[in-house]
C-alpha positions as CSV (number, residue, x, y, z in Angstrom):
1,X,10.6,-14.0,35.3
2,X,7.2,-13.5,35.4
3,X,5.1,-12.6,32.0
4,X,3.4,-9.2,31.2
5,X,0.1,-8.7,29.0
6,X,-0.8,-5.1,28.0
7,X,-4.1,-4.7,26.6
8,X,-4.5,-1.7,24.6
9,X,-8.1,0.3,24.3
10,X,-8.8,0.2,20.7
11,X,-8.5,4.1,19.3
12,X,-8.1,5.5,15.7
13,X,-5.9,5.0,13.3
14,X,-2.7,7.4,14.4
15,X,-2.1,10.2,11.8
16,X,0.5,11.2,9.9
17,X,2.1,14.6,10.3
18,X,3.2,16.6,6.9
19,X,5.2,19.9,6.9
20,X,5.7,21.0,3.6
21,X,5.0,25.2,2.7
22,X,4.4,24.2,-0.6
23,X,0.2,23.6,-2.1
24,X,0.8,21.7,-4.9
25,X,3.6,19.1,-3.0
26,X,0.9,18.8,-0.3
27,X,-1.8,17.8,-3.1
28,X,0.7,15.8,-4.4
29,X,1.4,13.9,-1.2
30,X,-2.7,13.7,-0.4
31,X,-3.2,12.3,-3.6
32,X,-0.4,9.6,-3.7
33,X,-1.5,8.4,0.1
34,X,-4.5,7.7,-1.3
35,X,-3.3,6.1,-4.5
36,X,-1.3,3.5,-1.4
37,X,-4.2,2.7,-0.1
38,X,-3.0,4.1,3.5
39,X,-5.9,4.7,5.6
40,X,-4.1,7.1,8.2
41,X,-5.7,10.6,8.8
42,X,-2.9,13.2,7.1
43,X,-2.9,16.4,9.1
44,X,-0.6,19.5,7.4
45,X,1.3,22.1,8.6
46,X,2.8,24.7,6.6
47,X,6.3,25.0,8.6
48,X,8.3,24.2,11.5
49,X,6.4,26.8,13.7
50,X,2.7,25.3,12.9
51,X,4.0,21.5,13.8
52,X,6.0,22.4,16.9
53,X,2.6,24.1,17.6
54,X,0.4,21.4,16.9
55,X,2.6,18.4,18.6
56,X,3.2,20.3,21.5
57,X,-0.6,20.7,22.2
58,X,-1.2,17.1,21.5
59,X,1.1,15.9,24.0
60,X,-0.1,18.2,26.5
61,X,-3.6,16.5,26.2
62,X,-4.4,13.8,28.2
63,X,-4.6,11.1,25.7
64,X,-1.3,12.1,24.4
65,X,0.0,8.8,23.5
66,X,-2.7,8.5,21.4
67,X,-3.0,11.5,19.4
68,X,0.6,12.5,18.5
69,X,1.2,11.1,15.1
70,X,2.7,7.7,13.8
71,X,5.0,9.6,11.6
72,X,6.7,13.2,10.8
73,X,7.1,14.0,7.3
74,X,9.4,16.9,7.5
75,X,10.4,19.4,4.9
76,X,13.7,21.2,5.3
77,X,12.8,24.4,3.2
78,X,10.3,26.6,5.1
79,X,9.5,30.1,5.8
80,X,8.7,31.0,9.8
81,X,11.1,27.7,11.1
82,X,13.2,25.5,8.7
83,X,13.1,21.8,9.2
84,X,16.3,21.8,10.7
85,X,15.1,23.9,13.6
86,X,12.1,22.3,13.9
87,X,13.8,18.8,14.1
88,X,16.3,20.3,16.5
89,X,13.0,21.6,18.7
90,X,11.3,18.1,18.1
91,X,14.5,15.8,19.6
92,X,14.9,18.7,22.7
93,X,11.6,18.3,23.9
94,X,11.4,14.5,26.0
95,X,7.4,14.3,25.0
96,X,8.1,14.2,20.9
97,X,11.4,13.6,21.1
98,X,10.2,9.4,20.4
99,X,8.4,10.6,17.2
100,X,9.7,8.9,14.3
101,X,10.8,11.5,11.8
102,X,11.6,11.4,8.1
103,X,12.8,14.6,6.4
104,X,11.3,14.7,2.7
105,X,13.0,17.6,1.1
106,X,13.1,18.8,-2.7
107,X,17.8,19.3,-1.5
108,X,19.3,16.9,-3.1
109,X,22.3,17.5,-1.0
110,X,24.9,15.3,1.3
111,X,25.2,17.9,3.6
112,X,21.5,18.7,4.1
113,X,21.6,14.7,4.3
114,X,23.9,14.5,6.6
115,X,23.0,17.4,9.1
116,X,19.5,15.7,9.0
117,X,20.7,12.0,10.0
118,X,23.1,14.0,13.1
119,X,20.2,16.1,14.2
120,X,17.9,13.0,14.7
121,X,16.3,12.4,11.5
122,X,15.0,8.9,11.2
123,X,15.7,9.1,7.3
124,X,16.2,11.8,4.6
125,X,14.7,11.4,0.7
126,X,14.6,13.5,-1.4
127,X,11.1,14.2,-3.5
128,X,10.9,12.0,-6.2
129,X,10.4,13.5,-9.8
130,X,7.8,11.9,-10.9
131,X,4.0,10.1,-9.2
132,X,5.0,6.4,-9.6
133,X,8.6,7.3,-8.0
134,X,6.5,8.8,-5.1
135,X,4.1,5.8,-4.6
136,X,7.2,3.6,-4.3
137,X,8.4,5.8,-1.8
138,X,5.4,6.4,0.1
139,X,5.2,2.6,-0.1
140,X,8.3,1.9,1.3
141,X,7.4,4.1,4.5
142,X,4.2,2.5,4.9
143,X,5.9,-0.6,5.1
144,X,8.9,0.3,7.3
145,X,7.3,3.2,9.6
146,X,3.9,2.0,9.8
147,X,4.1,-1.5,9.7
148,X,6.6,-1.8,12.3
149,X,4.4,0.2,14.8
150,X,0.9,-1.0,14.1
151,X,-1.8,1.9,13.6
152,X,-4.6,2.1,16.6
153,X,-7.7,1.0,15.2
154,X,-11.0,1.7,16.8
């Protein structure tokens, strides 16, 4: 069987994509990412509607694989589209449909859990209470999301 090399064109760092409708989790989130030390650009969108937006006209670009994000942060509570829909829109669609998505959500309940994991979700937390609970749990998705698919570096 013969062997295959792929060599890569050094690009940036891949971003990570945050849908949360809420100001103060998103300052939250910005300023425990940096409290991790995790250099990835963070890019926002305020509900399901703005992200399906915004991945759909990265993948349409012609260095798609490159700009689409390393990871979805997805909030299920959202005016415009819910986090359901937009994961349901997300696993349709054969360009994103790949995307690694974790559903960060204030519900603390099995259904919403559940309904996540059956719709596609790569993983369901709830937000943690306090900032040291949410550097642990930003740390543990550096380490399994990000680690596992190295970033792009330039």
């Amino acid at each position: 069987m013969p062997f295959c090399y792929v060599f890569t064109v050094p690009t940036p760092l891949s971003s990570i994509a945050i849908t949360d409708d809420d100001p103060d989790d998103r300052e939250l989130l910005r300023e425990a990412w940096r409290e991790c030390g995790i250099a990835h650009p963070l890019t926002y969108f305020l509900n399901g509607a703005e992200l399906l937006a915004g991945l759909r006209a990265q993948a349409g670009g012609a260095d798609a694989a490159e700009s689409l994000p390393a990871l979805v942060l997805l909030d299920l509570n959202m005016p415009v589209m819910d986090g359901f829909q937009a994961l349901i829109e997300i696993r349709r669609d054969p360009r994103l449909q790949h995307l690694p998505v974790v559903i960060l959500s204030t519900s603390h309940a099995e259904r919403d859990r559940i309904r996540s994991l059956q719709l596609g979700a790569n993983a369901f937390f709830s937000k943690p209470t306090d900032f040291s609970s949410l550097l642990e749990l930003l740390r543990h998705l550096r380490d399994t999301w990000l680690a596992t698919a190295p970033p792009r570096r330039t």
